[in-house]
C-alpha positions as CSV (number, residue, x, y, z in Angstrom):
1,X,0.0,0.0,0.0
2,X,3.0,2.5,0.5
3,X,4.2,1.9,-2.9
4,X,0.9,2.8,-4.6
5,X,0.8,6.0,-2.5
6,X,4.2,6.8,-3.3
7,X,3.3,6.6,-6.8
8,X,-0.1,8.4,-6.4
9,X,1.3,11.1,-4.6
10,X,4.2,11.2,-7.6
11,X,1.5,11.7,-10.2
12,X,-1.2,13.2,-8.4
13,X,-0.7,16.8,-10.9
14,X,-1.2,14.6,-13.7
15,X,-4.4,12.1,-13.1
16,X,-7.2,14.8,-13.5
17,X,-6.3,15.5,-17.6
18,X,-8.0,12.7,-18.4
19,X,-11.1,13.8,-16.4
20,X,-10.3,17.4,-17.6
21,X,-10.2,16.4,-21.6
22,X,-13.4,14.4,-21.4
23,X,-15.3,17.6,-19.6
24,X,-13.7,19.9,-22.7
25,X,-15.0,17.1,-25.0
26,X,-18.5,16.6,-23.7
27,X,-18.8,20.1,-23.0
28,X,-23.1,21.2,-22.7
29,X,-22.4,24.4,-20.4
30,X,-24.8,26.8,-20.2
31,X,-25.0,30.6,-18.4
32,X,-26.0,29.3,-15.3
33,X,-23.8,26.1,-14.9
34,X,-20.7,28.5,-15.9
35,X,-20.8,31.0,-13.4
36,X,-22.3,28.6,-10.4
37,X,-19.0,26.1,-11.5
38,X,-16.5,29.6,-11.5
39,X,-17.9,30.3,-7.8
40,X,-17.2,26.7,-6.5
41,X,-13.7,26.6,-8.3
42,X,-12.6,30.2,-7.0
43,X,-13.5,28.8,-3.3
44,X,-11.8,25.9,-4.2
45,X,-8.6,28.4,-5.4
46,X,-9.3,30.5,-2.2
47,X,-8.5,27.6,0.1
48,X,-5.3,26.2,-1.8
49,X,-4.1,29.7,-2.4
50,X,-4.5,30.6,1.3
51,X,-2.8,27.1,2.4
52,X,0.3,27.6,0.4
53,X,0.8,31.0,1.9
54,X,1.7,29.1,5.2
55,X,2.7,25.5,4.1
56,X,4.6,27.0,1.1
57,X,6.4,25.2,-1.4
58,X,6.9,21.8,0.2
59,X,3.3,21.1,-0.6
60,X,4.5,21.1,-4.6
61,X,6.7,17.9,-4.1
62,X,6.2,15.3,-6.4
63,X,9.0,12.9,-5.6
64,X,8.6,9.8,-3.9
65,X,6.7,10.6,-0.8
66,X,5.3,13.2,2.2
67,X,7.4,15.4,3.8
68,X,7.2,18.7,5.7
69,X,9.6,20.8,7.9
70,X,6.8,22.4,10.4
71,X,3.2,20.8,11.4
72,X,1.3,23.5,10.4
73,X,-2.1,24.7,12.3
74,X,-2.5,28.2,10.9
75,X,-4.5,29.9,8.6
76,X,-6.8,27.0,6.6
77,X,-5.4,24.2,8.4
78,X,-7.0,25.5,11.5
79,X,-9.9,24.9,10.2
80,X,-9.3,21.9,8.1
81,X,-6.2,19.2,8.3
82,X,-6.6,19.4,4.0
83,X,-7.1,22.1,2.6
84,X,-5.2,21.8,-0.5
85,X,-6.8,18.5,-1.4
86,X,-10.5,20.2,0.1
87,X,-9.4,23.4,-2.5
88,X,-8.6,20.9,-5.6
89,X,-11.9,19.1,-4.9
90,X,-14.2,22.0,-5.2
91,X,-11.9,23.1,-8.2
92,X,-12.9,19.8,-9.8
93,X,-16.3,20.0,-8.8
94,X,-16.2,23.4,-10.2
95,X,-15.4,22.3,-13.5
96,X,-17.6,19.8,-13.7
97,X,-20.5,21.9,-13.0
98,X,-19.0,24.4,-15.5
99,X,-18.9,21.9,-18.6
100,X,-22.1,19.8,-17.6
101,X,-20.0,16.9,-19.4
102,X,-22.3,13.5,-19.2
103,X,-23.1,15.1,-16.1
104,X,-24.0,14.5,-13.4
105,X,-22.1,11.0,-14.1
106,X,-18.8,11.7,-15.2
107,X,-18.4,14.9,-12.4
108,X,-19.3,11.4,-9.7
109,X,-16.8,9.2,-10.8
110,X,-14.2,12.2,-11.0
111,X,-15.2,13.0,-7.1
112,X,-15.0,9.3,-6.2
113,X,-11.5,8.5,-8.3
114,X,-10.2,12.3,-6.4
115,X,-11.3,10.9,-3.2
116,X,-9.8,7.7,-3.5
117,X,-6.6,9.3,-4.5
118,X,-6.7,11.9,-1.5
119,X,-7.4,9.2,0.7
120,X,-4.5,6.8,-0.1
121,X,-2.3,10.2,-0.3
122,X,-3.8,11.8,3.3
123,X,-3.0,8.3,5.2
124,X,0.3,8.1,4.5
125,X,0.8,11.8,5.4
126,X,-1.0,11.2,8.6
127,X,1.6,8.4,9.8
128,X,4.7,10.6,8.6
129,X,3.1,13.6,10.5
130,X,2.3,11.5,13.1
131,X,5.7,9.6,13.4
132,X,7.4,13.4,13.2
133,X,5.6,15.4,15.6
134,X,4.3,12.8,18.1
135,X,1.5,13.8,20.4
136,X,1.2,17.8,18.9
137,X,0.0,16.1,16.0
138,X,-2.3,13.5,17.6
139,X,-3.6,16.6,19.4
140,X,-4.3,18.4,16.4
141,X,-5.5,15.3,14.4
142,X,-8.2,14.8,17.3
143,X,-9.3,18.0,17.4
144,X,-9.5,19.6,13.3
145,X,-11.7,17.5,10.9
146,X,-9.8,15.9,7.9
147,X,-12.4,16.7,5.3
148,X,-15.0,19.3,6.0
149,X,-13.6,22.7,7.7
150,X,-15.3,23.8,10.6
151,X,-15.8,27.4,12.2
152,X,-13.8,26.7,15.4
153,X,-10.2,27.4,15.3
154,X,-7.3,25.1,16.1
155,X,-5.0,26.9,18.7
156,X,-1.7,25.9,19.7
157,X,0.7,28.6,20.7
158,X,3.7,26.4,21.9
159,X,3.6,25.5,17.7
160,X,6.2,27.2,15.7
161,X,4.4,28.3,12.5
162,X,5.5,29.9,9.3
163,X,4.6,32.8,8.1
164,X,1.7,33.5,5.8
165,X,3.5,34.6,2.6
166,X,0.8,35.4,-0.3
167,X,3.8,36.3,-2.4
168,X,5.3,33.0,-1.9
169,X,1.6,31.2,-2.3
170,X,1.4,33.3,-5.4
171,X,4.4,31.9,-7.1
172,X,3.6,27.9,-6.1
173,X,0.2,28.5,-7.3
174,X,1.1,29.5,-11.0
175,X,0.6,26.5,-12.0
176,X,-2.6,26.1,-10.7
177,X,-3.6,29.5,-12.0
178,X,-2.5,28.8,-15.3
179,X,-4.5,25.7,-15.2
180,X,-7.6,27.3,-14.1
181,X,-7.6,30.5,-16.6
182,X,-6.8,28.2,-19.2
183,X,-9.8,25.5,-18.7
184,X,-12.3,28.3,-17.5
185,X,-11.4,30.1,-20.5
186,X,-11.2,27.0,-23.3
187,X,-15.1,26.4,-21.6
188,X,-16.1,30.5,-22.4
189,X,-15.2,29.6,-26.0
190,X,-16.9,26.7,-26.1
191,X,-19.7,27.5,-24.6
192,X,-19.5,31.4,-27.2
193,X,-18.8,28.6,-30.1
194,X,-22.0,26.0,-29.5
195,X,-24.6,28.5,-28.8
């Protein structure tokens, strides 16, 4: 089981194209169904953006497994122990809702494959983080929800935290963004082109 999450977690930038080029393909978006997805994939942005402004670049890693130089509890993690993979889940949900490819079908099976992935990827990071930072994190991991954020506010103060950097989040982002403006835009023209 390791070994298929080291490999997950390796090419976990490159499974959604497949999902991504068959929402382009089968593409039925309307007024309604582009600007509804936009809202869910900018919320989605929002949390990823505002989680690599503390966690920074370490959370770009692709090599062969989990690593991280501080157990961060600040900004969205406070809230939620993923917000990165929360973030990418509304940006794919986003999407989907956008194109309205074979929907509501083929936006399911993307949300159960991207779960499935998450989860292989998440319990692995757990027992790393876990392994690391001992009873701070089995604190933490009994009292912030893995999935779903919640209002209340993880506090530690005897944690070191980095700072929140939205320069920093910015520039280990631009891929993201790139990816984002690019599909939201291909689905504009679409959309212009078959209506």
């Amino acid at each position: 089981m390791k070994e298929l999450s080291k490999k997950i977690f390796q090419y976990r930038s490159y499974t959604p194209l497949p999902f991504l080029l068959l929402m382009i393909i089968f593409q039925e978006a309307t007024i309604t169904s582009l600007v509804v997805g936009f809202v869910i994939v900018m919320i989605g942005e929002f949390f990823r953006l505002w989680g690599v402004s503390y966690a920074g670049s370490e959370t770009r890693t692709t090599g062969g497994g989990v690593g991280g130089t501080y157990l961060v509890v600040s900004g969205p993690f406070a809230h939620v122990r993923n917000p990165l993979y929360f973030g990418n889940m509304l940006i794919y949900t986003g999407i989907g809702v956008m194109s309205m490819a074979l929907y509501p079908y083929l936006l399911i099976l993307a949300i159960l494959f991207f779960y499935f992935q998450y989860h292989t990827i998440i319990n692995e990071e757990e027992k790393f983080l876990e392994s690391k930072f001992g009873e701070k994190y089995k604190d933490y991991f009994s009292k912030v929800p893995r999935w779903i954020p919640t209002f209340t506010k993880y506090e530690n103060p005897g944690l070191e935290q980095p700072p929140f950097k939205l320069n920093m989040g910015l520039k280990s982002e631009k891929r993201t963004l790139q990816a984002i403006s690019l599909t939201v835009i291909l689905l504009i023209i679409l959309y212009w082109l078959t209506n």
